[in-house]
Each structure stands twice: as C-alpha cells, then as structure tokens.
TIROLO-932762 format. One record per atom (N, C-alpha, C, CB): atom name; x, y, z; residue number from 1. Coordinates in steps of 0.2 Angstrom, whole numbers, always signed. Glycine has a CB too. Layout:
<r atom="CA" xx="X" yy="Y" zz="Z" nr="NUM"/>
...
# end
This chain:
<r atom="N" xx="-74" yy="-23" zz="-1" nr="1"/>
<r atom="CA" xx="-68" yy="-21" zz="-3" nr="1"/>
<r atom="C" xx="-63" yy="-27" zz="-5" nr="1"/>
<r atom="CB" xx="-64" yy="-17" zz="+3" nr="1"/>
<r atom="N" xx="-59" yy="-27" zz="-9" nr="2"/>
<r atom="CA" xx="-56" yy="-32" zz="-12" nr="2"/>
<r atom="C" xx="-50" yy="-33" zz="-6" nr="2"/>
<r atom="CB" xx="-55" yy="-30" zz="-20" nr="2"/>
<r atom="N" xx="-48" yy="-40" zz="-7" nr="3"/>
<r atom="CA" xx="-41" yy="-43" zz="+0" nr="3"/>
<r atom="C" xx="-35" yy="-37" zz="-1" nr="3"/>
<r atom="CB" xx="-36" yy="-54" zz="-2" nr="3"/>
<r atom="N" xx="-33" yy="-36" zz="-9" nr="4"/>
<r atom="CA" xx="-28" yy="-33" zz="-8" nr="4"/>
<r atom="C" xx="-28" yy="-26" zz="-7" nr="4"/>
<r atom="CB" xx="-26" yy="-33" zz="-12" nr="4"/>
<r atom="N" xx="-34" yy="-22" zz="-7" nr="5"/>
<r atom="CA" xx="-35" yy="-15" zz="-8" nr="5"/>
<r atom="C" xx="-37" yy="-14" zz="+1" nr="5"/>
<r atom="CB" xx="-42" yy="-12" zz="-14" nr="5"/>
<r atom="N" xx="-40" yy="-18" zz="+5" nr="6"/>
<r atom="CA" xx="-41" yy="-20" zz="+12" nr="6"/>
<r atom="C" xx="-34" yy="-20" zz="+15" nr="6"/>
<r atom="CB" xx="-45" yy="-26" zz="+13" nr="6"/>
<r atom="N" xx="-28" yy="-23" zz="+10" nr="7"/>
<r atom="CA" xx="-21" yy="-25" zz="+14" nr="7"/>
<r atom="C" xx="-18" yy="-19" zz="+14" nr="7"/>
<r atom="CB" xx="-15" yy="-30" zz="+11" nr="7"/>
<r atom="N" xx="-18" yy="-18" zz="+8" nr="8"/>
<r atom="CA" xx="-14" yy="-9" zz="+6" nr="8"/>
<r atom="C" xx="-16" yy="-5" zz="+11" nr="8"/>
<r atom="CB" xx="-17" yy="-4" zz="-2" nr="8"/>
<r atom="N" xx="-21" yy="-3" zz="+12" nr="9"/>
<r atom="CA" xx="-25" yy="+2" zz="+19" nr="9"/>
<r atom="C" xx="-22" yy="+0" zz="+24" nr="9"/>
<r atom="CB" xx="-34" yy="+0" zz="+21" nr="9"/>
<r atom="N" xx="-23" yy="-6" zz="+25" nr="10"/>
<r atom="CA" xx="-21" yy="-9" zz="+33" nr="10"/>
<r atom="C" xx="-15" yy="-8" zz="+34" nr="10"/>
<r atom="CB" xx="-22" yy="-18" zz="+35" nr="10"/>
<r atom="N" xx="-12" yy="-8" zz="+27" nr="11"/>
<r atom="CA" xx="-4" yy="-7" zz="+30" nr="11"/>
<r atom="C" xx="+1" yy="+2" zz="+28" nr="11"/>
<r atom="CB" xx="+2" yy="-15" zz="+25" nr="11"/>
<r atom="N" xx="-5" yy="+6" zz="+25" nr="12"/>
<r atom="CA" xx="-2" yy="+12" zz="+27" nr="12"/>
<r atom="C" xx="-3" yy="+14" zz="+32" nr="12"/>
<r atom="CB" xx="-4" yy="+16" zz="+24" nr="12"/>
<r atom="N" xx="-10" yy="+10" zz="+36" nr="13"/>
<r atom="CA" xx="-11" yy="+15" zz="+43" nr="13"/>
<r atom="C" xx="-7" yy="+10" zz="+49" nr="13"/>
<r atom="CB" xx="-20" yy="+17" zz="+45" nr="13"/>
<r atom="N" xx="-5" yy="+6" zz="+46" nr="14"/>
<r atom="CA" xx="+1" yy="+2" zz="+49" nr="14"/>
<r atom="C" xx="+7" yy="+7" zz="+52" nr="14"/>
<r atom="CB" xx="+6" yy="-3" zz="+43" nr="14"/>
<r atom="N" xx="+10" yy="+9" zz="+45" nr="15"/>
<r atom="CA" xx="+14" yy="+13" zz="+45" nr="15"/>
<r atom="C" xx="+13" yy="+20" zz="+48" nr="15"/>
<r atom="CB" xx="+16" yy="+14" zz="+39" nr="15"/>
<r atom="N" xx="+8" yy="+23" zz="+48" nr="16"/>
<r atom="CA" xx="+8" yy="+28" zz="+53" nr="16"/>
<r atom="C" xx="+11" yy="+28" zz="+59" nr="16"/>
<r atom="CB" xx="+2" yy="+30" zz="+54" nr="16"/>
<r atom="N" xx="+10" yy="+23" zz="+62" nr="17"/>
<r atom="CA" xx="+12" yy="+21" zz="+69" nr="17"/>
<r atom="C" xx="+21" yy="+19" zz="+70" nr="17"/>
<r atom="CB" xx="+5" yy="+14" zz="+71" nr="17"/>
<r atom="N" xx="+24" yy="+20" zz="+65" nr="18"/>
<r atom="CA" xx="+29" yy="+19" zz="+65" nr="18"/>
<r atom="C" xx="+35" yy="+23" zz="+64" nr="18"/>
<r atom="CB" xx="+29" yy="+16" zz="+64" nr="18"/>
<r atom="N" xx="+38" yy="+22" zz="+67" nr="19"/>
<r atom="CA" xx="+45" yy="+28" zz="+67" nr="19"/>
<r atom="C" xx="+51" yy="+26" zz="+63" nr="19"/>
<r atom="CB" xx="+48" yy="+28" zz="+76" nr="19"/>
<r atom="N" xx="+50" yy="+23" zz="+61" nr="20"/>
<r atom="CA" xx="+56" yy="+20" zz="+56" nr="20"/>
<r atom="C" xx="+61" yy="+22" zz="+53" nr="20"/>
<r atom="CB" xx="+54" yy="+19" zz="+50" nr="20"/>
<r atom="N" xx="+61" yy="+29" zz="+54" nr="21"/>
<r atom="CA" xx="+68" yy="+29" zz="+50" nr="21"/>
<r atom="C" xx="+71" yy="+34" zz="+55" nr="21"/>
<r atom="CB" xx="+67" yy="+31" zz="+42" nr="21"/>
<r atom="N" xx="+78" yy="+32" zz="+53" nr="22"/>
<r atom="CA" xx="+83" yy="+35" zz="+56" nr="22"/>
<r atom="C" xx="+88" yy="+41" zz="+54" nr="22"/>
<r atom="CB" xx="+85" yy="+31" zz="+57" nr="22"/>
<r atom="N" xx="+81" yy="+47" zz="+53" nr="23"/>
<r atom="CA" xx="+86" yy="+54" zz="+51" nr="23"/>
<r atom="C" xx="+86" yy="+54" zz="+46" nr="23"/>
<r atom="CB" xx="+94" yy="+56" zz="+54" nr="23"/>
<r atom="N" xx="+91" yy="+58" zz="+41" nr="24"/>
<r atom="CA" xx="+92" yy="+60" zz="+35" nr="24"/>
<r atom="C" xx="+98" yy="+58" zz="+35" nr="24"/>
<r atom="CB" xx="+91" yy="+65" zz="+34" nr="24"/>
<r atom="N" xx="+101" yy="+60" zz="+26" nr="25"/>
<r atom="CA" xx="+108" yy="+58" zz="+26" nr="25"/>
<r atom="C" xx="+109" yy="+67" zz="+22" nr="25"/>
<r atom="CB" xx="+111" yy="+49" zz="+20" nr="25"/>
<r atom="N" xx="+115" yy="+71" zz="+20" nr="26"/>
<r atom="CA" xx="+117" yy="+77" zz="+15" nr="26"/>
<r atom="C" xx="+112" yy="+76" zz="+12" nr="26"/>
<r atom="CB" xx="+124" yy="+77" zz="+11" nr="26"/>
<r atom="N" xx="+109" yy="+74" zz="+8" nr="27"/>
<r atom="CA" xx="+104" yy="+73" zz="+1" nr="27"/>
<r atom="C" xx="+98" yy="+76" zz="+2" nr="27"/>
<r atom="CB" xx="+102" yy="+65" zz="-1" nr="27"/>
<r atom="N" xx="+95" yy="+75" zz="+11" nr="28"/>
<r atom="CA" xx="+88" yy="+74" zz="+13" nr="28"/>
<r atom="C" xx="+85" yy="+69" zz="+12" nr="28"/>
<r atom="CB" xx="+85" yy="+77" zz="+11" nr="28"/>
<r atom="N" xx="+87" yy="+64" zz="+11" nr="29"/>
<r atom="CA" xx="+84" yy="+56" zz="+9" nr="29"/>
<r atom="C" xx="+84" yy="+52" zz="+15" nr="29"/>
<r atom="CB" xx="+91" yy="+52" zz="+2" nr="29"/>
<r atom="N" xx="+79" yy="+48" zz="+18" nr="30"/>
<r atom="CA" xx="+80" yy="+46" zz="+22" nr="30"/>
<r atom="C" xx="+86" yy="+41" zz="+23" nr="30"/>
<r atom="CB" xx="+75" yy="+44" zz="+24" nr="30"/>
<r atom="N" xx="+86" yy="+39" zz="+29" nr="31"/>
<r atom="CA" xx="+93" yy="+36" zz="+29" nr="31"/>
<r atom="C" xx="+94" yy="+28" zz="+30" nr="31"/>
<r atom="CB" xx="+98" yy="+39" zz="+35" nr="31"/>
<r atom="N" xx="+89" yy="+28" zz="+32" nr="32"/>
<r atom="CA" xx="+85" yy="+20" zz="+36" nr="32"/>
<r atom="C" xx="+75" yy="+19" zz="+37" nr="32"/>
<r atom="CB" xx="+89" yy="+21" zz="+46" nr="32"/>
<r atom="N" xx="+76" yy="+16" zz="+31" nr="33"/>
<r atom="CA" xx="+69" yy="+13" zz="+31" nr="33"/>
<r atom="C" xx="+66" yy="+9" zz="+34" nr="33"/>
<r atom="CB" xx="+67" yy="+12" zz="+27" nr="33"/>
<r atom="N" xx="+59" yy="+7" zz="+37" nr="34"/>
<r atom="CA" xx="+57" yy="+3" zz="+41" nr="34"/>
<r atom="C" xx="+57" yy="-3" zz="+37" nr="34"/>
<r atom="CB" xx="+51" yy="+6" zz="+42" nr="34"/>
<r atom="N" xx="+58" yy="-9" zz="+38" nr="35"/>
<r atom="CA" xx="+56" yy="-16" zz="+39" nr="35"/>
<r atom="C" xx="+51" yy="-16" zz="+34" nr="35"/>
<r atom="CB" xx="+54" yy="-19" zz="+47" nr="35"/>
<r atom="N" xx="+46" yy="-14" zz="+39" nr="36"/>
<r atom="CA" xx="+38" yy="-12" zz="+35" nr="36"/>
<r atom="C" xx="+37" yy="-9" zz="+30" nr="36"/>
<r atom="CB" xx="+34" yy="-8" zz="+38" nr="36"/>
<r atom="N" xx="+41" yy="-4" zz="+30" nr="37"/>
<r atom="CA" xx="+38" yy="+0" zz="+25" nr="37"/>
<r atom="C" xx="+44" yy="-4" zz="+16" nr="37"/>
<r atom="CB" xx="+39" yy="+9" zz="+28" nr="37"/>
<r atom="N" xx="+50" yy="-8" zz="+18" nr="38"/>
<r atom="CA" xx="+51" yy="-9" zz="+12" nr="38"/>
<r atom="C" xx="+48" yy="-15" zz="+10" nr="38"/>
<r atom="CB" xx="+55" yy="-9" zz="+12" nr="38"/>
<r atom="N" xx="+44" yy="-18" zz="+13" nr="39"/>
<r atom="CA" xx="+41" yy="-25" zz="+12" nr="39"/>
<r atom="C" xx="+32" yy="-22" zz="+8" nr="39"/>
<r atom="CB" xx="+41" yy="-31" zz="+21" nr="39"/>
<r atom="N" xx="+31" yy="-16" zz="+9" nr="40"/>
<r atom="CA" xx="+25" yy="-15" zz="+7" nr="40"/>
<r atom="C" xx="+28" yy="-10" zz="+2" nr="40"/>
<r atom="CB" xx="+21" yy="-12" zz="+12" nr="40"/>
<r atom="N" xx="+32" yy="-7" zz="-2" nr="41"/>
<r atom="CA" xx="+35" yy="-4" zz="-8" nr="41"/>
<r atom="C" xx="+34" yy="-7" zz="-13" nr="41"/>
<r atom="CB" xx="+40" yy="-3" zz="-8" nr="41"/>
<r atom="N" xx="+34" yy="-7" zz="-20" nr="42"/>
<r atom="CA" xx="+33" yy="-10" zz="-25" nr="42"/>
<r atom="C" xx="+38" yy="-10" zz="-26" nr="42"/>
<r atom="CB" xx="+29" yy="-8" zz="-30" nr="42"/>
<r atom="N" xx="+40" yy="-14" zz="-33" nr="43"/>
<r atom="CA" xx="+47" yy="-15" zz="-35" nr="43"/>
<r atom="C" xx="+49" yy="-10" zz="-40" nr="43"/>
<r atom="CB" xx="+47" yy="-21" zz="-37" nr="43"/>
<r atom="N" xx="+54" yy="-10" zz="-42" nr="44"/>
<r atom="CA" xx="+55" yy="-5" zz="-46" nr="44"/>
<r atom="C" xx="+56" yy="+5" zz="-44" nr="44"/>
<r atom="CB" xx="+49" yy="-7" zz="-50" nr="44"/>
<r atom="N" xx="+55" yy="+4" zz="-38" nr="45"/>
<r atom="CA" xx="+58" yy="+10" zz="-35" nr="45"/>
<r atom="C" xx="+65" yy="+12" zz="-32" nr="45"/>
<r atom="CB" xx="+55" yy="+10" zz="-31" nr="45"/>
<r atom="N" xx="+66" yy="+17" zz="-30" nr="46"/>
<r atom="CA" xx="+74" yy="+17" zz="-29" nr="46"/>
<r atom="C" xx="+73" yy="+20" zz="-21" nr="46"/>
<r atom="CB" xx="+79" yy="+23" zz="-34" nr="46"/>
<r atom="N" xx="+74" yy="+14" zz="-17" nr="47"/>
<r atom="CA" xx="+73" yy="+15" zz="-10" nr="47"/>
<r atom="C" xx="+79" yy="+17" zz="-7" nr="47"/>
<r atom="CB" xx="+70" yy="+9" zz="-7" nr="47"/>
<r atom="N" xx="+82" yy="+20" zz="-12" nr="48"/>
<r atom="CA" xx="+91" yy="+23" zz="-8" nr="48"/>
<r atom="C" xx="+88" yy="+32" zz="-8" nr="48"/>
<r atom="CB" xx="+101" yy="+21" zz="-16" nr="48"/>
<r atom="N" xx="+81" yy="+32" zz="-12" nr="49"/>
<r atom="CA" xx="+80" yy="+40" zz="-12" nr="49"/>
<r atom="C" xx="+76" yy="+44" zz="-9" nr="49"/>
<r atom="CB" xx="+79" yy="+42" zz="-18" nr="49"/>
<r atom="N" xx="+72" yy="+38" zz="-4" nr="50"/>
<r atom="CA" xx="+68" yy="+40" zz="-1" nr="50"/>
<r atom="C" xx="+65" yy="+46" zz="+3" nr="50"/>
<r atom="CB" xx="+67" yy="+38" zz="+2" nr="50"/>
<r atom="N" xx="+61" yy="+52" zz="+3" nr="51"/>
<r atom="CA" xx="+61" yy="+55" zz="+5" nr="51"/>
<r atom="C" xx="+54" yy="+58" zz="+8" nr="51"/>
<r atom="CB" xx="+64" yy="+57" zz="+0" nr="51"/>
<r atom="N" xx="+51" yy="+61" zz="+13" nr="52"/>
<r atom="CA" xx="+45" yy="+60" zz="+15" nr="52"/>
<r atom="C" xx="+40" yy="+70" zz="+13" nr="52"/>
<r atom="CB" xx="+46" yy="+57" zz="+25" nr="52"/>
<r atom="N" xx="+36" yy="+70" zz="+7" nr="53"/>
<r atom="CA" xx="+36" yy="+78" zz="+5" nr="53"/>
<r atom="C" xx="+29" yy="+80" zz="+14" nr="53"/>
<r atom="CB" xx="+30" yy="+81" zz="-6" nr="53"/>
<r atom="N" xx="+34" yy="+87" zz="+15" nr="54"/>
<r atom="CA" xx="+30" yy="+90" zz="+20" nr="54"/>
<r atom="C" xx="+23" yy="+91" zz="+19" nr="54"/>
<r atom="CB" xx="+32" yy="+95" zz="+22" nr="54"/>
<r atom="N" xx="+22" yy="+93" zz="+13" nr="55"/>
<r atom="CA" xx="+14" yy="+94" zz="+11" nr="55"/>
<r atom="C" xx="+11" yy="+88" zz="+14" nr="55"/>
<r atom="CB" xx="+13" yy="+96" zz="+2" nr="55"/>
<r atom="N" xx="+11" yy="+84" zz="+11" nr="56"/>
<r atom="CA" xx="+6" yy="+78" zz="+13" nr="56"/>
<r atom="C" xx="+6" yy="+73" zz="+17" nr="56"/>
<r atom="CB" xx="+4" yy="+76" zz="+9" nr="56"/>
<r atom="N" xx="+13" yy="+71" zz="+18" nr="57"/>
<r atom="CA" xx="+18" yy="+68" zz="+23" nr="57"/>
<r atom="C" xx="+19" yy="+59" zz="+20" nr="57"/>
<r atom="CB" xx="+13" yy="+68" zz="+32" nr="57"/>
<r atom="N" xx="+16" yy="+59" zz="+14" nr="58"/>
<r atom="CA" xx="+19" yy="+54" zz="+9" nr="58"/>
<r atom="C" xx="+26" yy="+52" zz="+9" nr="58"/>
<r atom="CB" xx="+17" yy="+54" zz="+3" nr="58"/>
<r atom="N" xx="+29" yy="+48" zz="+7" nr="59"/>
<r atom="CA" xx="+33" yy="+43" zz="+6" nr="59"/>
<r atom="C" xx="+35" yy="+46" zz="-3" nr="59"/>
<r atom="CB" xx="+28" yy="+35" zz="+9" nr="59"/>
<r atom="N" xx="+38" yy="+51" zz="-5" nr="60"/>
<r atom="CA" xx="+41" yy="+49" zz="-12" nr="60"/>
<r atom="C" xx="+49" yy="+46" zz="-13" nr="60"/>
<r atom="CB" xx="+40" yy="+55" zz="-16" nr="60"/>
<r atom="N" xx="+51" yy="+45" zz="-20" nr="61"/>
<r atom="CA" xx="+58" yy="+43" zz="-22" nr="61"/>
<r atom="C" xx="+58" yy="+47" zz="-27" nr="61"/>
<r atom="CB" xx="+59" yy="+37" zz="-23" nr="61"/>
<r atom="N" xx="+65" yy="+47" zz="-29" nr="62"/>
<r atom="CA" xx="+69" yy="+51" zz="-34" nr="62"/>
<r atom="C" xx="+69" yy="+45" zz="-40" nr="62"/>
<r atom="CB" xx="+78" yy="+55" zz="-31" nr="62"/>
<r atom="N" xx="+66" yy="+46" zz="-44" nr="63"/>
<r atom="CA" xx="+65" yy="+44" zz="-52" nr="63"/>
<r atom="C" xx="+67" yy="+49" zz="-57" nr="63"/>
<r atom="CB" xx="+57" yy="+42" zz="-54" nr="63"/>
<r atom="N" xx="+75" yy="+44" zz="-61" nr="64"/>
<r atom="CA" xx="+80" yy="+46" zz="-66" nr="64"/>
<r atom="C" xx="+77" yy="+46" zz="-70" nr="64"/>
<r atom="CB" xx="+86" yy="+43" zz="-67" nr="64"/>
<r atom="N" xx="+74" yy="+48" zz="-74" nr="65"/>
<r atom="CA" xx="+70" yy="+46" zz="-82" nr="65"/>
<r atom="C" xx="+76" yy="+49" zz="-87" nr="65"/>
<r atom="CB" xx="+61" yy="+53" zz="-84" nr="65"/>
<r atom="N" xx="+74" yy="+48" zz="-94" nr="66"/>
<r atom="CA" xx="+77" yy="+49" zz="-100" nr="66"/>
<r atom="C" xx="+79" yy="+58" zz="-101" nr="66"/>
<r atom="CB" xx="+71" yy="+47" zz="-105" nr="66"/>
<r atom="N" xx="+71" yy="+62" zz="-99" nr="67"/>
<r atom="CA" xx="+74" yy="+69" zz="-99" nr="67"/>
<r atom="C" xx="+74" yy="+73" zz="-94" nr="67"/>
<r atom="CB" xx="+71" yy="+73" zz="-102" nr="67"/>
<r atom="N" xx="+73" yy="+71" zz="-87" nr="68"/>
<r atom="CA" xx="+72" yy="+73" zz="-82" nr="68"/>
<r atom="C" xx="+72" yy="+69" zz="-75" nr="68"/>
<r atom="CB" xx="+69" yy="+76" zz="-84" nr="68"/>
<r atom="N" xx="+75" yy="+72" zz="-70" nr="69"/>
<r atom="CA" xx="+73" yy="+67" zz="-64" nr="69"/>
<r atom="C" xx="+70" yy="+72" zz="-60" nr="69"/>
<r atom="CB" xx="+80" yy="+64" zz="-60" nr="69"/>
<r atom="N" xx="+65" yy="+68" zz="-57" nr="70"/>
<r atom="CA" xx="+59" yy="+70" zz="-53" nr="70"/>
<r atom="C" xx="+56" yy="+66" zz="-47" nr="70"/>
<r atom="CB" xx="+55" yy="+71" zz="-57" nr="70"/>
<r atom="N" xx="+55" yy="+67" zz="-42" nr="71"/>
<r atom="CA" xx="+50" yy="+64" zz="-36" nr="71"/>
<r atom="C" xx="+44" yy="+61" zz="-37" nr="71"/>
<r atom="CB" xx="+49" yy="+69" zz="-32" nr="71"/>
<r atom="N" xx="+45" yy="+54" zz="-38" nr="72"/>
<r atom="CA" xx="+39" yy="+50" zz="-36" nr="72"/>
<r atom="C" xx="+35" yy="+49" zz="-32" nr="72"/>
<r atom="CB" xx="+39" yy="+46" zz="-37" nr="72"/>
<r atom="N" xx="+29" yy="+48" zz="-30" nr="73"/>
<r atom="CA" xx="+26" yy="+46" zz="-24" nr="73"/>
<r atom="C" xx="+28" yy="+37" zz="-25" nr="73"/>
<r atom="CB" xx="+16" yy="+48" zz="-23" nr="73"/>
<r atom="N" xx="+32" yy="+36" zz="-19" nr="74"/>
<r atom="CA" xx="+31" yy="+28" zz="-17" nr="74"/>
<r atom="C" xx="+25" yy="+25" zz="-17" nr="74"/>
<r atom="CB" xx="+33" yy="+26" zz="-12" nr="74"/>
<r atom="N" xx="+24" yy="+18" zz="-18" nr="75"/>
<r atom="CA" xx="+18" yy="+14" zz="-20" nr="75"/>
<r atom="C" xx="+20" yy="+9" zz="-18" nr="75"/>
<r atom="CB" xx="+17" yy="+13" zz="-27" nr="75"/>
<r atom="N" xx="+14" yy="+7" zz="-15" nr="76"/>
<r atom="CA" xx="+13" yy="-2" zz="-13" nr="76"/>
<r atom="C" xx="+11" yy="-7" zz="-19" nr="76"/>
<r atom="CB" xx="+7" yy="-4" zz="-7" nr="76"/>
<r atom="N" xx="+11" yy="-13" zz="-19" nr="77"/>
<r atom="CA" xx="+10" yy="-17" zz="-23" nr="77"/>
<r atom="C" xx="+5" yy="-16" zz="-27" nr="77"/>
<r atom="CB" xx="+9" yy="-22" zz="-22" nr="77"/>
<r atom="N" xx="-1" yy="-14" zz="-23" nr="78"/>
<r atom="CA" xx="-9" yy="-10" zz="-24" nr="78"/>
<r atom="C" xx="-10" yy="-5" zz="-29" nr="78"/>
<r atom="CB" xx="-11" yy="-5" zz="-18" nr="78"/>
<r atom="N" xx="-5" yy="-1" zz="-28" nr="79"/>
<r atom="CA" xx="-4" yy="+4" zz="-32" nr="79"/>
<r atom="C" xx="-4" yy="+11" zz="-29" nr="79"/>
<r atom="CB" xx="-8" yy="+3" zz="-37" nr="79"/>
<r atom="N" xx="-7" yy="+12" zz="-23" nr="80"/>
<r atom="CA" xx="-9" yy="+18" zz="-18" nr="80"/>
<r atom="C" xx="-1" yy="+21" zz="-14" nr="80"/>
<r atom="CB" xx="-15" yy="+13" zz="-10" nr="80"/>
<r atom="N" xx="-4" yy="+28" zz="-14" nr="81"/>
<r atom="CA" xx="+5" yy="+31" zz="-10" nr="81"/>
<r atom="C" xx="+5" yy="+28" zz="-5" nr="81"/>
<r atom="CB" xx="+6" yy="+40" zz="-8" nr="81"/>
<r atom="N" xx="+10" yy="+27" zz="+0" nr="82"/>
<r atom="CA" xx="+12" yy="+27" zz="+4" nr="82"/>
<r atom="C" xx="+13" yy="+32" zz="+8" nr="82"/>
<r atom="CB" xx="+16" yy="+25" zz="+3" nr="82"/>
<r atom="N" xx="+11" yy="+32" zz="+16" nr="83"/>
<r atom="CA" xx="+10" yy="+40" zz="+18" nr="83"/>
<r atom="C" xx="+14" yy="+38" zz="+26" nr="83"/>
<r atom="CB" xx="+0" yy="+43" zz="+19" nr="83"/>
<r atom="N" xx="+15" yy="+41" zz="+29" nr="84"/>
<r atom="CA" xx="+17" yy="+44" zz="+36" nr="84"/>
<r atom="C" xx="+14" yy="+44" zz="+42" nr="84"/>
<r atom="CB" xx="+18" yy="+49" zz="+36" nr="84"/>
<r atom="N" xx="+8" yy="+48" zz="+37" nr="85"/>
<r atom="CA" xx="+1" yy="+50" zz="+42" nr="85"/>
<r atom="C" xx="-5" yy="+50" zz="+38" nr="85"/>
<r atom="CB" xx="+2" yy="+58" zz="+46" nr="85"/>
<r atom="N" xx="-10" yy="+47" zz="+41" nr="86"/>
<r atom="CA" xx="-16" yy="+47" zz="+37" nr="86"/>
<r atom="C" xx="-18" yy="+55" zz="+31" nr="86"/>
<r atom="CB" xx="-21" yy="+46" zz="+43" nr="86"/>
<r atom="N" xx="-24" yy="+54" zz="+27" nr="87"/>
<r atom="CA" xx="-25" yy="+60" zz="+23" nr="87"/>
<r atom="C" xx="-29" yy="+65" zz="+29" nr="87"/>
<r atom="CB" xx="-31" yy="+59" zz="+17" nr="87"/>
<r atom="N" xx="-29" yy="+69" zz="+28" nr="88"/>
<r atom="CA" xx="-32" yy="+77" zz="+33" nr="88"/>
<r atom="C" xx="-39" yy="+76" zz="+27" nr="88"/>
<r atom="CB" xx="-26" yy="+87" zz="+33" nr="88"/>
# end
C-alpha cells in the first residue's frame, strides 16, 4: 500500500474515535470541527458547511456550483471520503 493511501486510512479511523464537534448551528451544519479532521480535509472545501449524512456517517459539505448547490462528500488529500465511523 502506498505511504499516502496508508495515511488517509490511518487517519479516517483516527477520526472515528473522535468527538469533535460541537453540536449544530440553525443550518444543521456542524458548528465546530475537529483539529483533526481539518488538517486531513483537502483544500478547496467549504468547511463552514459541514455536515455528517446519517446514511453512512461521512463527513459531507455544501458545494455552490454554477446551476445548482448540492452536498459533497468531504475528502482528504488522498482523495477518499471522510467518515465518522468506519464502512458496515
């Protein structure tokens, strides 16, 4: 396994173990993100939109596009989602 695809792993299931944030704000957007988890985000996200979908317990954001705005899954540098809790 390659160093960076080994880091990404190591640091979703990092994140599992962490409680990071603090509640919601009116939006449903989290309100306080982990240390961790914004140092493992890619760039180019909008970490003011964060939001965690119940179905799978990933980590998405709200992405403005041109004809529509819609819910991204968040990403680490890797390119892999970000999760909460491991896959089932």
């Amino acid at each position: 396994m390659s160093k960076s695809v080994c880091g990404a792993i190591c640091g979703v299931l990092f994140l599992t173990g962490c409680t990071g944030v603090g509640g919601t704000n009116s939006d449903g957007h989290l309100a306080n993100l982990s240390d961790n988890l914004v140092a493992l985000a890619a760039p180019n996200q909008d970490l003011n939109t964060v939001r965690i979908n119940p179905v799978d317990g990933c980590y998405e954001y709200r992405h403005v596009g041109p004809v529509e705005t819609t819910y991204l899954p968040l990403r680490a540098h890797a390119g892999n989602p970000l999760c909460s809790r491991p896959p089932e």
